[in-house]
PLY file of the C-alpha trace (Angstrom):
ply
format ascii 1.0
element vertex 290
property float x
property float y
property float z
element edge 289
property int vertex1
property int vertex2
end_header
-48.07 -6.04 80.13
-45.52 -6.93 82.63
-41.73 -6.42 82.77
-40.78 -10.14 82.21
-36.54 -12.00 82.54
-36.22 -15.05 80.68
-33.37 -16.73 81.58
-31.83 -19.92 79.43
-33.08 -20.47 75.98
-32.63 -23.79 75.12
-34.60 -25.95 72.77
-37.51 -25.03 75.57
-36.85 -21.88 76.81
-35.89 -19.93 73.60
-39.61 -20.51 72.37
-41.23 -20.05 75.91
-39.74 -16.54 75.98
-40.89 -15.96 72.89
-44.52 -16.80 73.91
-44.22 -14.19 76.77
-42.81 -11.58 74.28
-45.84 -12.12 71.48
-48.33 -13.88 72.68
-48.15 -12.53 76.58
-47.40 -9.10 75.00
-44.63 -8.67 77.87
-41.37 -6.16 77.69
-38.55 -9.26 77.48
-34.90 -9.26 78.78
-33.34 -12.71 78.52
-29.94 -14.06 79.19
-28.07 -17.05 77.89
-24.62 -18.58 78.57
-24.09 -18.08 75.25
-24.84 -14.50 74.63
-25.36 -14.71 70.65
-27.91 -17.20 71.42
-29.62 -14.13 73.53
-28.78 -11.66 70.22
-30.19 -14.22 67.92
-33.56 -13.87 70.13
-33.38 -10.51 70.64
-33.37 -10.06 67.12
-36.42 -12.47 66.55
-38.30 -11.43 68.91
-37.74 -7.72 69.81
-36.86 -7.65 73.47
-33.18 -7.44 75.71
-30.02 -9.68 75.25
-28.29 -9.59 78.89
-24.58 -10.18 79.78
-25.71 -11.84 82.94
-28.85 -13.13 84.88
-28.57 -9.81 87.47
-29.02 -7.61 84.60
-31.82 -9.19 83.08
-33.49 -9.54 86.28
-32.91 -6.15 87.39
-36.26 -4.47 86.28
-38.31 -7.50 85.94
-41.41 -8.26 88.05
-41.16 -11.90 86.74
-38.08 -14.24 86.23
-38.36 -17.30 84.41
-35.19 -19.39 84.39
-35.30 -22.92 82.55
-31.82 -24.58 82.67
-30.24 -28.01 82.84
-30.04 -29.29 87.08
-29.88 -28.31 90.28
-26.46 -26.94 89.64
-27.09 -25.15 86.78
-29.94 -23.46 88.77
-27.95 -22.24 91.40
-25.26 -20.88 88.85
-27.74 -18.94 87.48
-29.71 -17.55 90.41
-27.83 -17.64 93.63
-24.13 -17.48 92.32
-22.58 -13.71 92.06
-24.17 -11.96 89.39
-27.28 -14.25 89.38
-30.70 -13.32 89.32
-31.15 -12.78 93.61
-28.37 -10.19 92.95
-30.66 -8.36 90.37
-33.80 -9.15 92.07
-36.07 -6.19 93.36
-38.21 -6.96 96.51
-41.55 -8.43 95.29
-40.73 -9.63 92.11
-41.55 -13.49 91.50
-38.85 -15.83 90.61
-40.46 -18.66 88.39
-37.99 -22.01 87.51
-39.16 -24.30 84.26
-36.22 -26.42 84.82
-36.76 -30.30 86.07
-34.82 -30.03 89.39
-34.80 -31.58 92.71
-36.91 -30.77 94.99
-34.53 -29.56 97.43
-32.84 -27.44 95.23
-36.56 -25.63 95.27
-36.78 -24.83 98.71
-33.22 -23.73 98.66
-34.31 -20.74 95.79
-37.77 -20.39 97.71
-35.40 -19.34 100.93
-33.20 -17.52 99.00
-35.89 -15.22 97.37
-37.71 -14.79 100.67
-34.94 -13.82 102.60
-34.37 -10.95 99.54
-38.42 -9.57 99.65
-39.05 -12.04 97.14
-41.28 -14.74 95.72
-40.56 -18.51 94.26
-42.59 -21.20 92.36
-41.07 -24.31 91.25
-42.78 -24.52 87.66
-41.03 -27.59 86.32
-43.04 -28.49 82.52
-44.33 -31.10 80.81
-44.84 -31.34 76.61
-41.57 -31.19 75.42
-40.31 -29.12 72.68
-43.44 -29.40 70.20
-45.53 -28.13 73.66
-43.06 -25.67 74.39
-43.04 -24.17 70.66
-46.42 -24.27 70.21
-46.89 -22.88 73.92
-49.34 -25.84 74.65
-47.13 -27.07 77.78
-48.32 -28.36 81.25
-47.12 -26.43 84.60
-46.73 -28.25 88.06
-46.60 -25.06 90.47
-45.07 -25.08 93.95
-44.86 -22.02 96.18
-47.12 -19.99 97.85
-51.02 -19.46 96.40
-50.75 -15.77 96.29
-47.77 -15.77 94.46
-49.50 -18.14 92.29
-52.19 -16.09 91.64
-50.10 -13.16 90.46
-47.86 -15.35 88.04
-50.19 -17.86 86.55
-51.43 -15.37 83.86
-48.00 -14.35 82.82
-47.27 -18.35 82.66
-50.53 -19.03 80.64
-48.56 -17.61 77.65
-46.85 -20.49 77.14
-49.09 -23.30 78.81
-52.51 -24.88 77.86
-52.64 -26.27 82.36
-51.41 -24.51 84.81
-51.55 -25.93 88.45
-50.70 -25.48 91.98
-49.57 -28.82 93.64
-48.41 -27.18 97.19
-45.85 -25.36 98.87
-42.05 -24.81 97.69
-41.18 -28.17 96.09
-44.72 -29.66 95.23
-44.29 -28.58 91.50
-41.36 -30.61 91.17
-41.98 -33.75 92.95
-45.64 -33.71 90.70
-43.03 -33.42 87.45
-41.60 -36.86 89.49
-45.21 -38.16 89.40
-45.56 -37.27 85.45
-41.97 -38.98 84.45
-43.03 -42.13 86.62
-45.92 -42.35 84.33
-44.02 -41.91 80.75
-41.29 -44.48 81.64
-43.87 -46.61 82.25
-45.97 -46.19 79.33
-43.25 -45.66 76.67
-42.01 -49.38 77.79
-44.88 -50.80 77.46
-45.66 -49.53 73.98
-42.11 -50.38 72.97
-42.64 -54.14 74.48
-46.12 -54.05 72.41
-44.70 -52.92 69.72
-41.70 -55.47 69.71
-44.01 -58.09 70.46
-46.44 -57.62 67.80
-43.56 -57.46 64.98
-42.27 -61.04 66.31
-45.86 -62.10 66.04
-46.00 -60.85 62.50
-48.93 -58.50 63.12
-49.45 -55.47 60.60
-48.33 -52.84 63.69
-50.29 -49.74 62.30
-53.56 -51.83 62.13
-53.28 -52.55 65.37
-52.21 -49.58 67.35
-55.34 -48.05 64.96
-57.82 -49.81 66.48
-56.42 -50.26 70.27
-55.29 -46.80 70.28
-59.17 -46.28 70.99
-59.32 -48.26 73.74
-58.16 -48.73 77.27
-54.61 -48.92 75.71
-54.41 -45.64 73.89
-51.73 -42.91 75.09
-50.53 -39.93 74.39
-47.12 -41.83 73.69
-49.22 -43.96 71.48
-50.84 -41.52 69.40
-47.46 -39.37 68.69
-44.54 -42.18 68.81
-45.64 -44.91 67.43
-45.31 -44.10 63.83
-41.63 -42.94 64.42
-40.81 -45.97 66.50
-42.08 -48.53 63.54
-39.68 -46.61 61.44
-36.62 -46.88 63.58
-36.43 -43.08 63.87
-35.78 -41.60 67.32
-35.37 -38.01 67.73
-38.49 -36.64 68.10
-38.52 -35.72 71.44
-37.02 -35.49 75.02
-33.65 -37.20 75.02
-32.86 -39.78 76.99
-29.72 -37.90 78.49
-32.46 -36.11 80.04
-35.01 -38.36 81.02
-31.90 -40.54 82.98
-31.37 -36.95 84.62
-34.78 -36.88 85.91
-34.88 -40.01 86.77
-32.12 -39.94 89.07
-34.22 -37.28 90.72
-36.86 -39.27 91.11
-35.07 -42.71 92.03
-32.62 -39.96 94.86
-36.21 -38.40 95.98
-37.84 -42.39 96.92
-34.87 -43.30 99.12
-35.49 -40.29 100.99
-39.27 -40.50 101.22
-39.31 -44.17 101.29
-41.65 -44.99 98.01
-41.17 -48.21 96.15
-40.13 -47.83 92.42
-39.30 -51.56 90.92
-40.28 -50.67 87.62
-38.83 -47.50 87.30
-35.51 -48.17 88.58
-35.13 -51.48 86.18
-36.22 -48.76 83.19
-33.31 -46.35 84.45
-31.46 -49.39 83.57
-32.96 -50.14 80.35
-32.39 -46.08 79.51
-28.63 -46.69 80.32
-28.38 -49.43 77.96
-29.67 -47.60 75.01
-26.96 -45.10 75.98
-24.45 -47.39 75.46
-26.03 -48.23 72.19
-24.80 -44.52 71.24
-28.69 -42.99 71.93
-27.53 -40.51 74.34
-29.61 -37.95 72.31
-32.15 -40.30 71.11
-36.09 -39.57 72.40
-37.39 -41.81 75.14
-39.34 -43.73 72.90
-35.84 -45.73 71.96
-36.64 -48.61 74.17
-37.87 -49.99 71.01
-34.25 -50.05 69.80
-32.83 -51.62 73.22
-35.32 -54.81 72.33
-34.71 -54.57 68.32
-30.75 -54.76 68.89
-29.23 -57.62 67.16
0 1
1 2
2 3
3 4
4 5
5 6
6 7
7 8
8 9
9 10
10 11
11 12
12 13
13 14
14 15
15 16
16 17
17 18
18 19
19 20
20 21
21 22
22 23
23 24
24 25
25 26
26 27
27 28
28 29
29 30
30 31
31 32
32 33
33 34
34 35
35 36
36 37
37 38
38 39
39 40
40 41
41 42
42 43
43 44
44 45
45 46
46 47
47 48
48 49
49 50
50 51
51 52
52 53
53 54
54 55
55 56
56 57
57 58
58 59
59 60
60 61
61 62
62 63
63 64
64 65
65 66
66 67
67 68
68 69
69 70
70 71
71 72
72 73
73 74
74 75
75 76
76 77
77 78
78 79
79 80
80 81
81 82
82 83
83 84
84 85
85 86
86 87
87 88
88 89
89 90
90 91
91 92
92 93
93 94
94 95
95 96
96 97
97 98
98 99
99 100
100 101
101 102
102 103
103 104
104 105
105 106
106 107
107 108
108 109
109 110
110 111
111 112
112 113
113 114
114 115
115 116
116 117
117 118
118 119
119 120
120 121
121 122
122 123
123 124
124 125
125 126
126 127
127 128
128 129
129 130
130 131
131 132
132 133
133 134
134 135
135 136
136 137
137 138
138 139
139 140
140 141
141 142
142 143
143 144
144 145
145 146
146 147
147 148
148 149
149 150
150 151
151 152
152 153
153 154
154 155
155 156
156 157
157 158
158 159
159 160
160 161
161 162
162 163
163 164
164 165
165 166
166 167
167 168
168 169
169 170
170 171
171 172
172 173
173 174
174 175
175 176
176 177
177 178
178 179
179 180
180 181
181 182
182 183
183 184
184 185
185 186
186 187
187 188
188 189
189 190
190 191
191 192
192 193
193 194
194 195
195 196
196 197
197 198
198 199
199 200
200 201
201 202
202 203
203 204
204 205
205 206
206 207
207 208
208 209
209 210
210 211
211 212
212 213
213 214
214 215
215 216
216 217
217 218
218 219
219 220
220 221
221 222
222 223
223 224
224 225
225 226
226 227
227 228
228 229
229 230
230 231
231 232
232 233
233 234
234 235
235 236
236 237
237 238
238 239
239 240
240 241
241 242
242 243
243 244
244 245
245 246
246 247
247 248
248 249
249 250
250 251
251 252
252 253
253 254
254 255
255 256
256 257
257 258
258 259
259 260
260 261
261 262
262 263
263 264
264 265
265 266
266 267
267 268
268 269
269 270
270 271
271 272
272 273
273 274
274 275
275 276
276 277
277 278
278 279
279 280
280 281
281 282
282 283
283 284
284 285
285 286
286 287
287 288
288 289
């Protein structure tokens, strides 16, 4: 058992610190902006509600913060009363969240120059993965470090990886969102096309689904995309967030991303739509709209 912060429980992070609590069997503090979210967990769960990230991180020999960007990361770990102001030489500081990678290095030279340890551990499963702890971890930071926090992470992940130094776990989460925009558009252009061509949908994604064709995306969206229904999953507020990141990231390192940026675009036009919150696999609706 280890002495374990969890800070941010969104839609991800509230059932990720539960994992650590129960399944881990760790001693819990966890903060949230909004601190009855933090009772309400507390109460669940059985661990610590904290007034701020320095608190929770005061004891702990593991911080986990999952939050919204780069500057909601920095508010929460290297603004006053963050977790570096809490953090005790030695402990690990662990981020979920799907940042830049340049916000990583920042934390990883933060936390050294404090004693400390940092691993980018941006996730991949969404909230089904994250409730039922199945999720995948993209590690970056230092392979001691590593070694020491991959079983506490294991509580909430089914793969756990290290990709490289300070920043390698994020621009790997960069990698995994290339692949998704690319796959959920081509199932919603399959799908689209095979409705105009007046095939019977669900006989057909049955039978190519066992093919070269079949997806993960496939397997778990299809069924909600032939109905029209679209929150299911990660929302497209978010997936244009990471994006960004990733579109930001290839003008800096020079990579070519023709299909990804024209997605961004496609994303953008189902948020005009109104499908801000919808799940990724809306790019049905984009090529469905009247």
């Amino acid at each position: 058992m280890a002495k374990v912060a969890f800070i941010g429980l969104g839609v991800m992070g509230y059932p990720m610190a539960g994992h650590l609590k129960v399944k881990g069997g760790h001693e819990v503090a966890v903060y949230n902006r909004t601190f009855a979210k933090a009772e309400a967990w507390a109460a669940e769960f059985g661990g610590r509600a904290c007034r701020t990230p320095a608190e929770a991180a005061a004891d702990a020999e593991f911080v986990f913060t999952c939050v919204g960007n780069d500057d909601d990361l920095r508010s929460v770990t290297i603004a006053k009363d963050g977790v570096l102001d809490g953090l005790k030489p030695g402990a690990i500081l662990i981020d979920n969240t799907t940042a830049s990678a340049e916000v990583a290095r920042e934390l990883d030279a933060a936390a050294k120059a404090k004693g400390c340890h940092f691993i980018d551990a941006p996730v991949s499963g969404g909230q089904a993965g994250a409730e039922n702890g199945v999720l995948t971890v993209m590690c970056g930071g230092e392979a001691e470090a590593f070694e020491r926090a991959r079983p506490v992470i294991d509580a909430y992940a089914r793969m756990v990886g290290l990709m490289g130094a300070a920043g390698a776990g994020q621009l790997a989460k960069m990698v995994n969102q290339i692949c998704v925009a690319g796959i959920v558009q081509g199932l919603a252009e399959a799908i689209h096309f095979g409705k105009q061509a007046g095939l019977d949908m669900e006989a057909v994604i049955e039978v190519i689904s066992k093919g070269a064709a079949g997806s993960w995306q496939m397997d778990n969206r299809h069924k909600t995309m032939l109905a029209g229904k679209y929150d299911f999953g990660f929302a497209i507020d978010w997936m244009r967030k990471d994006l960004g990141i990733i579109l930001s990231e290839a003008r800096r390192n020079g990579a070519k991303l023709p299909a990804t940026a024209l997605i961004d675009q496609f994303y953008g036009d189902v948020q005009d739509m109104g499908g801000n919150r919808w799940d990724t696999s809306s790019l049905l609706a984009r090529l469905e709209r009247k």
